[in-house]
N, C-alpha and C positions, 0 to 999 in steps of 0.2 A: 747116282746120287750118293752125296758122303753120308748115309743117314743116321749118326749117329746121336742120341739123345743125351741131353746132355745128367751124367747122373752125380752131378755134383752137389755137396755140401753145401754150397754158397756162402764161403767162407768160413765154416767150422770146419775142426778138425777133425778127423774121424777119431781121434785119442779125445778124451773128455779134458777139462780142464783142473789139473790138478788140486785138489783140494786137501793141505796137508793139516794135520788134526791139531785141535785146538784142547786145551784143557775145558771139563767142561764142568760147573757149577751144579754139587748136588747137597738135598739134604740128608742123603742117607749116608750112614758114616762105613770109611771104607780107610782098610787096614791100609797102614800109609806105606808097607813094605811092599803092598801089589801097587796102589799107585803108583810108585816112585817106579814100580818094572813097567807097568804098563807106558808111563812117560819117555822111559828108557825107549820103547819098543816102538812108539810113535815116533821119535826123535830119528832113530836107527832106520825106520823106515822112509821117512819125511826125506833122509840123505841119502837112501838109495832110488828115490823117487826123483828127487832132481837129479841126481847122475844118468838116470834111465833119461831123462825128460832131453840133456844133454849132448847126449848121444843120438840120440832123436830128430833134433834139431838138423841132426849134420846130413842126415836124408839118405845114405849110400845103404848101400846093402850090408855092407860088413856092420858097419856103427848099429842100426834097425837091431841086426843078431846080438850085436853083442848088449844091447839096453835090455835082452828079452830077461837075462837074468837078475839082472840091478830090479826089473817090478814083479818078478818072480820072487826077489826079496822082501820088497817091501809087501807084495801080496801075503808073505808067509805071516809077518811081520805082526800087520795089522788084522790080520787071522786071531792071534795071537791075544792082541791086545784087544780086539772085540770092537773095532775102532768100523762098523758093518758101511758106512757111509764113505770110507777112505778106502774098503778091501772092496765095495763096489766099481767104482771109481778108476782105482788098479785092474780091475778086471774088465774095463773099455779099454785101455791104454792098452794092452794087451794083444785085447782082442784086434783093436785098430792097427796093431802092430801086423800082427799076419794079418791082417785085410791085405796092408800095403807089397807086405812079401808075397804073396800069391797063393798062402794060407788061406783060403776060404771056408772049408771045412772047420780049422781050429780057431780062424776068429768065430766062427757061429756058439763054438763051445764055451769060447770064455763070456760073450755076451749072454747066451743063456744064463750065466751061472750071474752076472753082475742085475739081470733084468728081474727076478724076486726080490732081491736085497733091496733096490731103489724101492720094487713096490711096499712090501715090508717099512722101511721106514717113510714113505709117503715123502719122496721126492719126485716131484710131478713131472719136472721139467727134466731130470736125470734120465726117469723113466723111458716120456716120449723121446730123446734123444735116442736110446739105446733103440729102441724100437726102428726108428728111424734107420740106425744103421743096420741095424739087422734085414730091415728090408731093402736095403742097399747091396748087401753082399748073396741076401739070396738072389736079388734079379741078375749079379755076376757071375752067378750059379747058373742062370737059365729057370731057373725056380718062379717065375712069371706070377704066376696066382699066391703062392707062398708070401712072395715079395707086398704085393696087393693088401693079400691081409695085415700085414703088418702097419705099412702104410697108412691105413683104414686104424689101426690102434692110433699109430701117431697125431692123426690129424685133429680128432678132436679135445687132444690133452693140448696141443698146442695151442688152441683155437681158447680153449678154455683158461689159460695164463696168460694168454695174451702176448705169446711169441709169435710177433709176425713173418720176419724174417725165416722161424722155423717152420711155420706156417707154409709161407709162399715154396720155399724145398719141398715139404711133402708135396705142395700140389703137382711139383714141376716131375717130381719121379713119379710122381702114380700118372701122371700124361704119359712120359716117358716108356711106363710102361706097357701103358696101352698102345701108346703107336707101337711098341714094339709085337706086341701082339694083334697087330692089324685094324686095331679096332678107331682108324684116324678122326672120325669126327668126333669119340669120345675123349680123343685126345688132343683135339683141341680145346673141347672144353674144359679141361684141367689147366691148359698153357693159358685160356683166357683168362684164368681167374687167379693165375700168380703173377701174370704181367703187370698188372696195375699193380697188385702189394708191392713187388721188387720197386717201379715207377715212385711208390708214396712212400715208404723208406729210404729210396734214395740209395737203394743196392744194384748198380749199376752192371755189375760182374751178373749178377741172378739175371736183369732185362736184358744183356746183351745175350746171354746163354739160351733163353727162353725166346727170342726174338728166330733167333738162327732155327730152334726147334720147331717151331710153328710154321717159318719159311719151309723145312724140310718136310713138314706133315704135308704141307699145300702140294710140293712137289709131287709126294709122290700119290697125290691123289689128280695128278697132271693139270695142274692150275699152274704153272710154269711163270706166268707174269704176276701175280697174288705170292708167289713162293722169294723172285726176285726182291719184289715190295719188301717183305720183312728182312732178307737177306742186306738190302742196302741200307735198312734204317741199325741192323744191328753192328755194320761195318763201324761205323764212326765210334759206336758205343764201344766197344771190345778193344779199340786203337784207344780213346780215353782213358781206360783203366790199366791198359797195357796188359792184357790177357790175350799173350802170343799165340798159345795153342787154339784158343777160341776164334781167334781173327786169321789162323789157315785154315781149320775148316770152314770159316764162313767166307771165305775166298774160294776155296777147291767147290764148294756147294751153287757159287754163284758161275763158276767156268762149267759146271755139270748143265747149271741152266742155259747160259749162254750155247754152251754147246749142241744143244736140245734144239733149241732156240736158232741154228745156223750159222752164229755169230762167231766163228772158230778163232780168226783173229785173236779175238777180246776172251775168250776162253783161255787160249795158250796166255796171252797176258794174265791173267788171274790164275790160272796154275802153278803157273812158274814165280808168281809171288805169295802163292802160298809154300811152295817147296824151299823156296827162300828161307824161309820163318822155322817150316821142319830142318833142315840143315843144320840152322843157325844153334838150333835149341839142344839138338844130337851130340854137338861138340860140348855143350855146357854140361852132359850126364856126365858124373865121376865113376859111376859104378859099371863095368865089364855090363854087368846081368840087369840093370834098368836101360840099360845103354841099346842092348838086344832087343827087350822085349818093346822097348820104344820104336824101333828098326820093324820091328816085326807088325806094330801097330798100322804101320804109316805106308808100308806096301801099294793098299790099292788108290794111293796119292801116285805113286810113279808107274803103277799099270796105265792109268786115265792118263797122265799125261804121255807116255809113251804111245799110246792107243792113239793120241789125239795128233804127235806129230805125225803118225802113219797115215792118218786120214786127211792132213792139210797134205803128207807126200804127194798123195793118188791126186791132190787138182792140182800140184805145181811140183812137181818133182824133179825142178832144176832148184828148189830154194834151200835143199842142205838140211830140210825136215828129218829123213831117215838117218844120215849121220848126227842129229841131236840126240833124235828117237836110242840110236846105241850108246850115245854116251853115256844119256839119261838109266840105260839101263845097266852100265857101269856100277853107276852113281848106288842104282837100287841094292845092288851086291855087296857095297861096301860100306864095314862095318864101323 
């Protein structure tokens, strides 16, 4: 079984959303030579904020390195200027930066340092976002209960603004981590209760992700046709929004059942269109080192199927299974 949960964002970026500083209206009188630096220093910063933001955009590994220093800037910047809501801010971008490079250790450092500042100036929704990530990178740590607590922070700041969307995420990773810590029926009760948010906002990416999750808990609690069920209603949902990655594993998840199931036929047909999908998306990485570690993810997608033409060999072994089986495991090799 692919049993992967899913520990997405749903549609936030792990970088927060730039917030570049405004002049701000006061009555106390202030020397117009520090204003005019401090504007200076917002300004200076504000332009190495979108240069970072720029580079960013462009998604490779090189560009990722080279923006670290443009909000390395601006973080100094707005340091500087005392600008505490814009140097927080910079310290998610940051930190979401090495989330994405494989930094996990050093996003945890900048998000610490950004998670008093929101609270400090009583940004609620700043707040529970960082929390959120935070417990995002610790469960890529393996940090399970760490992750949890955080979690547990986030959910009721969200709940309490009236962030749905960010709402139904918490629920879906704190499932997430509980299935991953064996604990499946408490993790379905997390996936039941952000499936309908997702359903009544109308976040279609979040229901298909959460559908596939819930099918995988069934699995592996060997309800095999209950697991199908959710697998097929989340098929059509993940081809609507066109969420490639989502719609191979919930093809590779439905050939795991089928296979289970003795339906080998129909299994080899849903593997090989989910390998389809992995292929297709491997040639689209620009970067050498996302390019690997995406290769490196996707592994026991071509074990299973390789395993599975071995085993259609042994009942028909004049049908050319075994020479698929080595191509397939060509295929697995090459980078």
């Amino acid at each position: 079984m692919f049993n992967y949960a899913q520990w997405f964002l749903g549609g936030m970026s792990i970088a927060l959303l730039v917030q570049l500083s405004q002049p701000v209206a006061t009555a106390v009188s202030v020397d117009k030579g520090l204003q005019t630096a401090q504007t200076n220093s917002n300004d200076a910063a504000a332009k190495a904020l979108v240069e970072g933001t720029q580079l960013y955009q462009q998604g490779t590994t090189e560009a990722l390195r080279s923006a670290l220093p443009k909000f390395e800037q601006a973080l100094k910047l707005y340091r500087e200027a005392g600008a505490r809501s814009e140097e927080a801010s910079t310290l998610n971008w940051l930190g979401g930066i090495y989330s994405e490079l494989g930094e996990k250790q050093k996003a945890l450092e900048y998000f610490s340092q950004s998670l008093p500042l929101f609270r400090a100036i009583g940004a609620r929704s700043e707040e529970a976002t960082t929390l959120l990530f935070t417990g995002i990178v610790c469960s890529d740590l393996g940090e399970k209960q760490k992750a949890l607590e955080y979690f547990s922070q986030s959910l009721p700041l969200f709940r309490a603004i009236g962030a749905r969307s960010e709402e139904a995420t918490t629920l879906t990773n704190i499932g997430a981590v509980y299935s991953a810590l064996g604990e499946k029926q408490k993790a379905l009760e997390y996936f039941s209760q952000s499936l309908p948010m997702y359903r009544a906002i109308g976040d279609r990416r979040g229901e298909g992700g959460t559908l596939t999750n819930i099918g995988s808990v069934y699995s592996d609690l060997g309800e095999k046709q209950k697991a199908l069920e959710y697998f097929s209603q989340s098929l059509p949902v993940t081809r609507a929004v066109g969420d490639r990655i989502q719609e191979a594993l919930t093809l590779a998840n439905i050939a795991s059942v089928k296979r289970v199931q003795g339906n080998l036929t129909e299994a080899l047909t849903n593997i090989e269109s989910s390998l389809k999908i992995i292929e297709s998306l491997r040639t689209k990485i620009v970067s050498s080192e996302f390019r690997t570690s995406y290769f490196a993810s996707v592994q026991n997608y071509y074990q299973f199927y390789i395993d599975l033409l071995m085993q259609l060999h042994k009942t028909d072994p004049n049908s050319g299974y075994d020479i698929k089986a080595s191509e397939a495991s060509e295929r697995a090799r090459t980078r």
